[in-house]
C-alpha positions as semicolon CSV with decimal commas, in nm:
position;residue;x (nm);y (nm);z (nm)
1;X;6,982;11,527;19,451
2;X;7,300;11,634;19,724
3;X;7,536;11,897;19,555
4;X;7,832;11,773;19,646
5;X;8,152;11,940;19,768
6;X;8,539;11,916;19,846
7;X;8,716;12,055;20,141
8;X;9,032;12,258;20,065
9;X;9,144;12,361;20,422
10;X;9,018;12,397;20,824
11;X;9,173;12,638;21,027
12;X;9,158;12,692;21,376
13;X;9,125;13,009;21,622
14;X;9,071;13,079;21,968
15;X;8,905;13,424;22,160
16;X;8,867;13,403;22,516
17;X;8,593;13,578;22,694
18;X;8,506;13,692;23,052
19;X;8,161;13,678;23,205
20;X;8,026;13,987;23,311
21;X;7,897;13,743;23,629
22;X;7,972;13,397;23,731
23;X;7,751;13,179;23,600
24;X;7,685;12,825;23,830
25;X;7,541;12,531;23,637
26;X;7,588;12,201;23,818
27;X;7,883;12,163;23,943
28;X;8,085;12,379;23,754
29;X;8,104;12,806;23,759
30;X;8,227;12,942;23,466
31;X;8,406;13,293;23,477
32;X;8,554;13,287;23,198
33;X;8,585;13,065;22,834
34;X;8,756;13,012;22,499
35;X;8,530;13,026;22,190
36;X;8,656;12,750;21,927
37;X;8,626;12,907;21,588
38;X;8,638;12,701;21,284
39;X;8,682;12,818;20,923
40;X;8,615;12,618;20,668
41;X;8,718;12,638;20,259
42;X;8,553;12,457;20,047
43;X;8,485;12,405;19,702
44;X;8,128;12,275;19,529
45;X;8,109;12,039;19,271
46;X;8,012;12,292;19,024
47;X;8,330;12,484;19,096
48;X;8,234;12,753;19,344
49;X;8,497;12,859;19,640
50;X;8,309;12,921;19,956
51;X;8,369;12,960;20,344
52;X;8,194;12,805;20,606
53;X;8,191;12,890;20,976
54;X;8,115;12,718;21,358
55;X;8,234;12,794;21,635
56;X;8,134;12,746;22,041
57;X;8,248;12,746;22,393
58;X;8,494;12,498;22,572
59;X;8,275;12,515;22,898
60;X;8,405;12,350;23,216
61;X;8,204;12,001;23,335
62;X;7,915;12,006;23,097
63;X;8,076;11,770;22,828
64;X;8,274;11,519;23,107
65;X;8,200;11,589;23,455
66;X;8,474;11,337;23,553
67;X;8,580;11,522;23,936
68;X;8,948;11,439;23,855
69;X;8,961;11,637;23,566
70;X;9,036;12,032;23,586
71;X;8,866;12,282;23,346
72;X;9,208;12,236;23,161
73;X;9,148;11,855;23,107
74;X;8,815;11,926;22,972
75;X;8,913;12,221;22,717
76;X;9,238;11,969;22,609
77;X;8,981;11,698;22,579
78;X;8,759;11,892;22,375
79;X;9,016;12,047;22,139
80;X;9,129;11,673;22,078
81;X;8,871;11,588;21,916
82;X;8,794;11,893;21,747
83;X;9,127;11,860;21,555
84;X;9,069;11,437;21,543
85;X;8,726;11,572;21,294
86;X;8,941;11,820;21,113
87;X;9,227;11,582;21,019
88;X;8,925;11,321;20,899
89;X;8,763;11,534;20,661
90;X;9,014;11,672;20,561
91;X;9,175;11,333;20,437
92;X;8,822;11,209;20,298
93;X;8,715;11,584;20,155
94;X;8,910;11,598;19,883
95;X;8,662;11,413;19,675
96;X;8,332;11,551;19,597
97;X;8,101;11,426;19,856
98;X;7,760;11,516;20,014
99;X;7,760;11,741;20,318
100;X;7,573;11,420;20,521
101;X;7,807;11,207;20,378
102;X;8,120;11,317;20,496
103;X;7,950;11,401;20,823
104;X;7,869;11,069;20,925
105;X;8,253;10,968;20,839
106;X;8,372;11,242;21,062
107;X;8,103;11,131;21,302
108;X;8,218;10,776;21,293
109;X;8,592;10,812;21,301
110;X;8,548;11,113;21,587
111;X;8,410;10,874;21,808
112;X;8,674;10,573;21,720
113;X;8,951;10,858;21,816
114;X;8,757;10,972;22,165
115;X;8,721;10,573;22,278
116;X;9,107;10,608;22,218
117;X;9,160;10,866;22,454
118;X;8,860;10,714;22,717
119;X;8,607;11,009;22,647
120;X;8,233;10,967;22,672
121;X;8,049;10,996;22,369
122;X;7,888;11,354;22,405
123;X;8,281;11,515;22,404
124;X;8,389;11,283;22,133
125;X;8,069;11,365;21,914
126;X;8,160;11,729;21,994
127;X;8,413;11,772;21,679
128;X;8,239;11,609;21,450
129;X;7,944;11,890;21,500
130;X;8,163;12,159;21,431
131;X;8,296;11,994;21,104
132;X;7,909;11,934;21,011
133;X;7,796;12,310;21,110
134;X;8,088;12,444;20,916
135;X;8,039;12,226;20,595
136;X;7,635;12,315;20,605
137;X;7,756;12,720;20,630
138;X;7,995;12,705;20,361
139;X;7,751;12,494;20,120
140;X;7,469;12,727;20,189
141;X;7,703;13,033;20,107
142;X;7,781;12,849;19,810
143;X;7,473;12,774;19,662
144;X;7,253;13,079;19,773
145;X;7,042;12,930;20,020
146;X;6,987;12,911;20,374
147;X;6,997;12,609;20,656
148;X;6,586;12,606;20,611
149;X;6,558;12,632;20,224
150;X;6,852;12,368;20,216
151;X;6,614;12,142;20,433
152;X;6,284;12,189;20,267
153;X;6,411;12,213;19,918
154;X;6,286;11,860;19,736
155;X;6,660;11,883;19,546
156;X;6,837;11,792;19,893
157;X;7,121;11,976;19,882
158;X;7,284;11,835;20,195
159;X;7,212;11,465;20,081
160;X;7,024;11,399;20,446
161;X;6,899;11,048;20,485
162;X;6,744;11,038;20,831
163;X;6,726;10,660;20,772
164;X;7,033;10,642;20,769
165;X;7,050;10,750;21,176
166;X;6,784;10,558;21,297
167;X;6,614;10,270;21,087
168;X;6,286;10,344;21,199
169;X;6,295;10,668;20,978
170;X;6,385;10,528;20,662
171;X;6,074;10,665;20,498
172;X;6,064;11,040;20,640
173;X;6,204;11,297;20,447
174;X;6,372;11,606;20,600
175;X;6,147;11,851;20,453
176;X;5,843;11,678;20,603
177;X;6,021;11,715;20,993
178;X;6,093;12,070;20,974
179;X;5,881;12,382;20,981
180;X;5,701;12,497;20,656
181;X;5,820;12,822;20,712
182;X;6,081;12,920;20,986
183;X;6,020;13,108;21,323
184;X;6,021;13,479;21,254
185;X;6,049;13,512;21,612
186;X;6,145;13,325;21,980
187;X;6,083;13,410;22,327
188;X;6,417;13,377;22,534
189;X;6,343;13,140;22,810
190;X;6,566;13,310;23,075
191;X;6,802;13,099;23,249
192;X;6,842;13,217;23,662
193;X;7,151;13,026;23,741
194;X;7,232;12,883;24,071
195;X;7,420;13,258;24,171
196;X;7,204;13,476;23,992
197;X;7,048;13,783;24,220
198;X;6,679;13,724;24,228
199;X;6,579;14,076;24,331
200;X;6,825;14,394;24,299
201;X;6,818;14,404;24,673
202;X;7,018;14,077;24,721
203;X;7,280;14,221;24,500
204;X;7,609;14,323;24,736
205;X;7,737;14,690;24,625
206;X;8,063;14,512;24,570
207;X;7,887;14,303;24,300
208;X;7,724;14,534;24,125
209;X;7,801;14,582;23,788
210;X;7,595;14,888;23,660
211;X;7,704;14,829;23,341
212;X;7,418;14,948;23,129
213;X;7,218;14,586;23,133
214;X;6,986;14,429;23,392
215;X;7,188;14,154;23,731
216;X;6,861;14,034;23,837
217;X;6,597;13,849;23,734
218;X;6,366;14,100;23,871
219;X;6,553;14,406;23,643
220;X;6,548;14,175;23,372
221;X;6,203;14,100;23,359
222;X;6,086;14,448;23,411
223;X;6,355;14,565;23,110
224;X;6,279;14,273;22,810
225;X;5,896;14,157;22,930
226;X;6,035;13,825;22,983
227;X;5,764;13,516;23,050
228;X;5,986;13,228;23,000
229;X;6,208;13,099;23,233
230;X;6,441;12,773;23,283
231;X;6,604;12,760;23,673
232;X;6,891;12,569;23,798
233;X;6,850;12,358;24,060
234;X;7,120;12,197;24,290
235;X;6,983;11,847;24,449
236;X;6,929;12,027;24,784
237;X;6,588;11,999;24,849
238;X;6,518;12,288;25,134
239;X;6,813;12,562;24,964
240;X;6,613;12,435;24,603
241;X;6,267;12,543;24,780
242;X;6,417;12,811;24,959
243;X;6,551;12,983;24,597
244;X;6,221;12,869;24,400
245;X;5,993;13,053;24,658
246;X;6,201;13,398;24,611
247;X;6,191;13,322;24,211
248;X;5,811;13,246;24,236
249;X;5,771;13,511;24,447
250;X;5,884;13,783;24,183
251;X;5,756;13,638;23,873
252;X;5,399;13,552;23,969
253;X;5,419;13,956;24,124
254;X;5,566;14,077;23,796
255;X;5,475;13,815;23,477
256;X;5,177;13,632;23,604
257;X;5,110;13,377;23,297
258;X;5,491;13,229;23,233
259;X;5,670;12,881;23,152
260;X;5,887;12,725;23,349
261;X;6,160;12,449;23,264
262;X;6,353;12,317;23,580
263;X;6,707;12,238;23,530
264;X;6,872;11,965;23,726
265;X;7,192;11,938;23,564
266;X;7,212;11,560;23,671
267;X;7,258;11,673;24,047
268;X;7,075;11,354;24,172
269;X;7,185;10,933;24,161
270;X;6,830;10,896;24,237
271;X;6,493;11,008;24,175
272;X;6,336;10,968;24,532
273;X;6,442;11,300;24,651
274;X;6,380;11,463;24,340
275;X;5,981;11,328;24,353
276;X;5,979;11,495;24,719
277;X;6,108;11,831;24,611
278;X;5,806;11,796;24,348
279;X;5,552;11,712;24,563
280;X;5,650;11,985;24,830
281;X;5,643;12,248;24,489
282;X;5,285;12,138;24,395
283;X;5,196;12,174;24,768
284;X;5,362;12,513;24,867
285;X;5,376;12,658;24,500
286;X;5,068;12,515;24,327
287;X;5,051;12,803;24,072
288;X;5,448;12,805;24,023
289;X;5,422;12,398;23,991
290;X;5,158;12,469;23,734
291;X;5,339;12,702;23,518
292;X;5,664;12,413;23,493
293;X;5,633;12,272;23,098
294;X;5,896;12,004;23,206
295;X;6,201;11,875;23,378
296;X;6,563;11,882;23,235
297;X;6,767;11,582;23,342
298;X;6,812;11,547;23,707
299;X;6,969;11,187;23,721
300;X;7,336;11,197;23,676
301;X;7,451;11,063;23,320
302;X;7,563;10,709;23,510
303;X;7,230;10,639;23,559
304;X;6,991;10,839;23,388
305;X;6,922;10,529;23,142
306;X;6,866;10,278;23,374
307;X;6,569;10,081;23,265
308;X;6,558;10,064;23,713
309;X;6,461;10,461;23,697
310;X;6,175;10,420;23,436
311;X;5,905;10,360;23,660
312;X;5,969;10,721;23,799
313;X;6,052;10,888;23,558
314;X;5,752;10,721;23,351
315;X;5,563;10,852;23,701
316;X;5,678;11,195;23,669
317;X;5,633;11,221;23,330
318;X;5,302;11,145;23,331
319;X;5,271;11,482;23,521
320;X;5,544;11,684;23,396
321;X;5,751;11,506;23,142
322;X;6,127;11,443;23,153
323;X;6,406;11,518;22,863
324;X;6,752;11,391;22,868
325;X;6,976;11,655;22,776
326;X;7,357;11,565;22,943
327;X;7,316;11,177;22,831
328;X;7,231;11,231;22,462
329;X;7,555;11,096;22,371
330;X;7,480;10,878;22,100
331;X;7,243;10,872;21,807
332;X;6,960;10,648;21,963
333;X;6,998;10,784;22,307
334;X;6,629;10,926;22,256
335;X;6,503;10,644;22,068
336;X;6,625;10,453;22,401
337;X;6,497;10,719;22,678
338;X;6,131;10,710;22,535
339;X;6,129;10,345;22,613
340;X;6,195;10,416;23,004
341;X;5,928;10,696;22,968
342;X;6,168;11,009;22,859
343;X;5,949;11,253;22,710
344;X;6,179;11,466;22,513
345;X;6,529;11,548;22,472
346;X;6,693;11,856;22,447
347;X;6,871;12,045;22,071
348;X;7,179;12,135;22,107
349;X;7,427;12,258;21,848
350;X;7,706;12,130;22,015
351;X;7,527;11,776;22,007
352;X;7,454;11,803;21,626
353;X;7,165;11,956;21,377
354;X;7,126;11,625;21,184
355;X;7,095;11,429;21,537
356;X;6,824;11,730;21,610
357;X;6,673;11,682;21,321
358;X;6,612;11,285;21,355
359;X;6,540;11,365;21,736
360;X;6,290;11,576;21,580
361;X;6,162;11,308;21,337
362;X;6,115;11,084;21,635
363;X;5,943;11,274;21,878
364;X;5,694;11,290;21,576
365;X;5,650;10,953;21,425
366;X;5,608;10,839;21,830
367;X;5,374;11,112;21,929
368;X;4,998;11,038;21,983
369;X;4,692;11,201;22,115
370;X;4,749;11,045;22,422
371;X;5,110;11,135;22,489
372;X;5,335;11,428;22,336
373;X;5,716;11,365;22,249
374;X;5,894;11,687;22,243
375;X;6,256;11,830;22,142
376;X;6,376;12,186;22,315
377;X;6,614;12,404;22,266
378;X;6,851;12,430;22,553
379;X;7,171;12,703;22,558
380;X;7,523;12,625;22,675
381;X;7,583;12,978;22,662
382;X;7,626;13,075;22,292
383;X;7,757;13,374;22,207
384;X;7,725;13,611;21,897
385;X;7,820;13,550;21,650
386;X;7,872;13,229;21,535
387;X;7,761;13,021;21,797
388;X;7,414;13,241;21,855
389;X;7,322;13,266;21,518
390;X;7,418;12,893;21,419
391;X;7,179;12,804;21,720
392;X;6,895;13,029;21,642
393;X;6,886;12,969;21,257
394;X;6,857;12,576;21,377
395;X;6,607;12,641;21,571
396;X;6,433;12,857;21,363
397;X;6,398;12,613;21,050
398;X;6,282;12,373;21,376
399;X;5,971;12,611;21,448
400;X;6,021;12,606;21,809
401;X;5,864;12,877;21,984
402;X;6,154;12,939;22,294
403;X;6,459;12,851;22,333
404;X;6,690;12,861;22,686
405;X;6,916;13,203;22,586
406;X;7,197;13,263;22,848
407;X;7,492;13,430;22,658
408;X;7,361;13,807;22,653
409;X;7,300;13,766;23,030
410;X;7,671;13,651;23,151
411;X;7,853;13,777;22,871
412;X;7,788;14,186;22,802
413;X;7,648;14,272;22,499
414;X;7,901;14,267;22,158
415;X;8,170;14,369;22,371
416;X;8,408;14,051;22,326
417;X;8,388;14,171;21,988
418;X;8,612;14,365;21,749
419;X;8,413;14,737;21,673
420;X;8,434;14,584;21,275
421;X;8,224;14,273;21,399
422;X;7,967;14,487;21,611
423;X;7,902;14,736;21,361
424;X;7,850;14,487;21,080
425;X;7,576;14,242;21,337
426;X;7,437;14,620;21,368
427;X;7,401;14,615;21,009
428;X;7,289;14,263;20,852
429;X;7,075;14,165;21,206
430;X;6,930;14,502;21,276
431;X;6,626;14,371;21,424
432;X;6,832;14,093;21,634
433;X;7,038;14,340;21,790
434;X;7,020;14,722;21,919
435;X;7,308;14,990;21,950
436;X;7,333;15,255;22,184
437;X;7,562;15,453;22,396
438;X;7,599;15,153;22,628
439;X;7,732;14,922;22,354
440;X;7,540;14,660;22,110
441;X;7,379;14,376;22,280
442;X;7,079;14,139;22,212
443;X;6,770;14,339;22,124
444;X;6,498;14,122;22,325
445;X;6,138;14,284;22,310
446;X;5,828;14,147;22,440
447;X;6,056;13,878;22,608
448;X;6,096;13,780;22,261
449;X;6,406;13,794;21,969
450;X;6,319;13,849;21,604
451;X;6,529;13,577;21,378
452;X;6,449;13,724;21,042
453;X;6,773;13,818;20,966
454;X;6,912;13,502;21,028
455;X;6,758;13,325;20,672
456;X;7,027;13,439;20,444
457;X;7,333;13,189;20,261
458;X;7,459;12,950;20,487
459;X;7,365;12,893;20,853
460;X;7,265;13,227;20,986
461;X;7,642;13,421;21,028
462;X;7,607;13,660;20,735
463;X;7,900;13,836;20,556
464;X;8,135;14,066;20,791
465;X;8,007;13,932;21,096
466;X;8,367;13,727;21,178
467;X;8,696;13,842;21,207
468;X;8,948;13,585;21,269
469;X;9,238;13,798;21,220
470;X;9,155;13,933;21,549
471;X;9,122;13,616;21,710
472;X;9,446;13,407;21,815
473;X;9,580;13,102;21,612
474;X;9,516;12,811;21,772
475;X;9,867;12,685;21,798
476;X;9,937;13,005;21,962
477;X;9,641;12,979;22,223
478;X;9,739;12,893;22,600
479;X;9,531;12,766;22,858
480;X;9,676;13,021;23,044
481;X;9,571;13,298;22,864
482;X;9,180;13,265;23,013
């Protein structure tokens, strides 16, 4: 049975942060970014006050890549309906009501609001997940248990009904689509944007950083024993070969055994060239071709779900299968991608945990011994501590094995925040992070992050860990200001 809860008040602040490098994804380069922070009071039925966090990035042309909007457009889009999710819950939260329950209100009215304002369905879906990862902290905190004992617990706490997002899993429980017992451990699959130095040698003296933590993917994969690695690619066939001989070149000299994901960020309206780049890999890298696990969305959202591509992308799936990760708008958007031969689909906080978690269902029920439906955990460069640790403790109670990490790499360390935040991360997620001289900064060993730390009340933040006082109001935030 759902514990029910009320909402009392949502507040709003804003911290920017600067990259320590550009980072080049598509066709956007982000410098620097606001993180959204969302707090949350709230009330269970049985009388207990708690708080509940989210928070992420506005990024620049991930959510809308609409060319005549600027990176102000998109940040103003996505604070829109942010706010839109806040006022809803907040005008249906004052009666006790199930965590799932008021989250597919928010979900439904978010969306009504971003038709309103002409915005595609993965911005407008946006503020409703920060409403839902905020009310799952805050009842966690309030009850004693955390995001994986709230899913496998036969009471229900958060009242999920997976039915109740797609039909066909009316008859799977939650508990029965998660992991019996949650990853103790990941290994960060590395992401080597479209910038990044490949070897310290192609690293100009004016852009070096020596700032305690590896540039390249060479230093990084001699300093954290890293095997896993996603790479950008930009719908240019020779400078895409070009770039993936110099990667392939230094991980097959340094890692040997790895996994690859390739990124194509929806840089192609059609699959043709795409199939030639592949064909040229398996013939001029047949051991780098080997190592790829799968394929990350090349098509461009417009077009990515025309039933016209699925004879391709059934094609190259058969080979190395194909997950939609930009065109998950919706709740079915898997459901419909499997039936033009989509293998998998990419988890995203910033897309939703209960969406994940019927993706998750899915990928299940429609697996087979003859073909493998998959869900994967995909960054949009989450930083501690919210964001990080919301993503990680999802993915956790998920049992996935890797998961794309990207925030330690452009973003330094702990440094964006306050010395109160850092030393209490040091202290609850002492195995998560390490301190030093240098600063605190993601402790990856092995090529791998241990997530113990992260089962505790709520979704993985921990007590201490936020400070919004040092963060700026969001009525008092400029665009500016980045």
């Amino acid at each position: 049975m759902s514990t029910k809860m009320r909402i009392h008040e949502i507040v709003f602040h804003m911290r920017n942060v600067r990259t320590r490098m550009p980072f080049r994804y598509g066709v956007a380069t982000l410098t620097s970014v606001p993180i959204l922070h969302v707090t949350l009071n709230a009330e269970t039925h049985g009388g207990v006050r708690c708080l509940g966090y989210a928070a992420d990035i506005l990024p620049p042309k991930w959510f809308d890549k609409d060319p005549a909007k600027e990176y102000k457009d998109n940040v103003e889009d996505l604070l829109f309906v942010a706010q839109s999710a806040a006022q809803t819950l907040s005008d249906i939260g004052a009666n006790p009501t199930s965590v799932f329950d008021l989250w597919q209100d928010v979900y439904a009215a978010t969306l009504r609001a971003g038709d309103g304002r002409h915005l595609n369905h993965l911005t407008a879906a946006f503020g409703s997940t920060l409403m839902e990862r905020a009310m799952i902290d805050a009842l966690g905190r309030g009850i004693g248990l955390s995001y994986h004992s709230m899913l496998q617990t036969a009471d229900n706490p958060l009242g999920v009904d997976l039915g109740q997002i797609l039909a066909s899993l009316d008859a799977t429980q939650v508990r029965d689509v998660i992991a019996e017992r949650p990853s103790s451990s990941i290994a960060i699959r590395h992401t080597v944007g479209l910038t990044d130095p490949i070897e310290d040698a192609d690293i100009p003296d004016q852009d070096r950083l020596d700032d305690g933590l590896p540039q390249s993917l060479a230093a990084y994969i001699t300093t954290q024993g890293l095997t896993h690695f996603k790479i950008k690619i930009q719908g240019d066939a020779d400078a895409d070969l070009e770039r993936l001989r110099q990667i392939a070149s230094v991980v097959e000299r340094s890692v040997g055994s790895c996994v690859i994901s390739l990124d194509g960020n929806e840089q192609y309206a059609d699959l043709e060239p795409f199939e030639s780049l592949l064909a040229r890999l398996q013939g001029e890298l047949p051991d780098f071709y080997r190592a790829i696990s799968y394929i990350e969305q090349p098509l461009e959202r417009s077009v990515a779900l025309d039933p016209s591509q699925g004879a391709r992308i059934a094609r190259i799936g058969r080979d190395k299968p194909m997950i939609v990760d930009e065109s998950d708008g919706d709740l079915d958007t898997f459901s419909r991608a499997i039936d033009i031969g989509y293998r998998g689909v990419s988890t995203k906080n910033c897309k939703g945990v209960f969406k994940a978690l019927a993706n998750q269902a899915l990928a299940q029920q429609r697996s087979s011994d003859s073909v493998r439906y998959l869900l994967t955990a995909e960054d949009l460069m989450n930083l501690p501590v919210v964001p990080l640790h919301q993503d990680l403790a999802h993915i956790a109670a998920l049992g996935l094995d890797h998961a794309e990490r990207n925030g330690h790499h452009y973003v330094r360390g702990l440094d964006h925040l306050t010395q109160a935040e850092r030393d209490a991360c040091l202290q609850e997620h002492g195995t998560l992070y390490a301190g030093g001289s240098d600063g605190c900064r993601l402790s990856v060993t092995g090529g791998r992050i241990d997530l113990r730390s992260l089962q505790m009340p709520g979704l993985g933040v921990g007590e201490g860990t936020v400070d919004v006082t040092s963060m700026t109001p969001l009525d008092q935030w400029r665009f500016e200001s980045l």
